[in-house]
N, C-alpha and C positions, 0 to 999 in steps of 0.2 A: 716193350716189344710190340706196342699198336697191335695189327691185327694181322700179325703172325700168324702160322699152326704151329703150334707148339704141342709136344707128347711129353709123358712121361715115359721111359723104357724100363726103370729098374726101380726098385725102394725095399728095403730092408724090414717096415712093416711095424718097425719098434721092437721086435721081438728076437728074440735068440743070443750070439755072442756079442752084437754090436746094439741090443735095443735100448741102451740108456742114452746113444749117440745115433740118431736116424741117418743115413744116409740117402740120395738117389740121384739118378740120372736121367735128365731129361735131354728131348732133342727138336731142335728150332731148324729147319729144313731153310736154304736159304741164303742162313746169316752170315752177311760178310765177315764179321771176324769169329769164327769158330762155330762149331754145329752141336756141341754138348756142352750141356750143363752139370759140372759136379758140385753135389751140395750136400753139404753136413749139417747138421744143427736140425732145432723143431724153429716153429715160426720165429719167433721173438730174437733168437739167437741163429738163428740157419748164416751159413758164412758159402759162397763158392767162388767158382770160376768158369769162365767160355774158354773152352780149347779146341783143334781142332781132330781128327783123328789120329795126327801125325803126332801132334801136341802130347794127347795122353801115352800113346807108346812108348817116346822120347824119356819120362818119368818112372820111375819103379813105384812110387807116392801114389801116381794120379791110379796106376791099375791095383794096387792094393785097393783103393777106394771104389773102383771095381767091382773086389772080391767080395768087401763089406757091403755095399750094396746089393749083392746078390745080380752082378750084371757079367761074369765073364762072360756068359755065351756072346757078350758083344764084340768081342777081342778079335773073332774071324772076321768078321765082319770091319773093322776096323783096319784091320794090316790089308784087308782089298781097297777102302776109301785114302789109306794112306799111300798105299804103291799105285795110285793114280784110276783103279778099276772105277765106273761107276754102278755108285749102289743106292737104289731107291727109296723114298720114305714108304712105301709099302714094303718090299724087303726086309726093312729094316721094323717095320712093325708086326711084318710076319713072325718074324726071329720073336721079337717082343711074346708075343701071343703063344707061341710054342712052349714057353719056359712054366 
């Protein structure tokens, strides 16, 4: 990713129903093919994918992994970046910050 800004927006934290399996979701402001990062796993084993907002909608999988993350509040947020609205990376880390 060179010298991107990249955020984290979501993470699961290890803890609760999904802490044997971490999730989260980062976000790379920017990047031509996709702006979120879903990822599962700890370091050694962590597995994802770049999709774009449209990308995870399209999926019932990608917003489950969402859920597990602890990232819905990102979902509004998503269906305006999807239906063409633009939405900021401060907005979007505003939202972040609220949670």
């Amino acid at each position: 990713m060179g010298d991107e800004e990249f955020y984290y927006l979501a993470r699961n934290n290890d803890d609760g129903e999904y802490g044997n399996n971490p999730y989260r979701v980062n976000y790379t402001p920017n990047r031509e093919r996709g702006r979120f990062q879903l990822v599962e796993g700890t370091i050694h084993t962590e597995y994802g994918t770049q999709l774009s907002a449209s990308g995870i909608l399209s999926e019932e999988n990608w917003q489950d992994l969402l859920h597990r993350a602890d990232a819905e509040w990102l979902l509004p947020l998503l269906h305006r970046i999807a239906d063409g609205e633009t939405v900021t990376t401060a907005e979007i880390l505003a939202a972040r910050d609220r949670q």
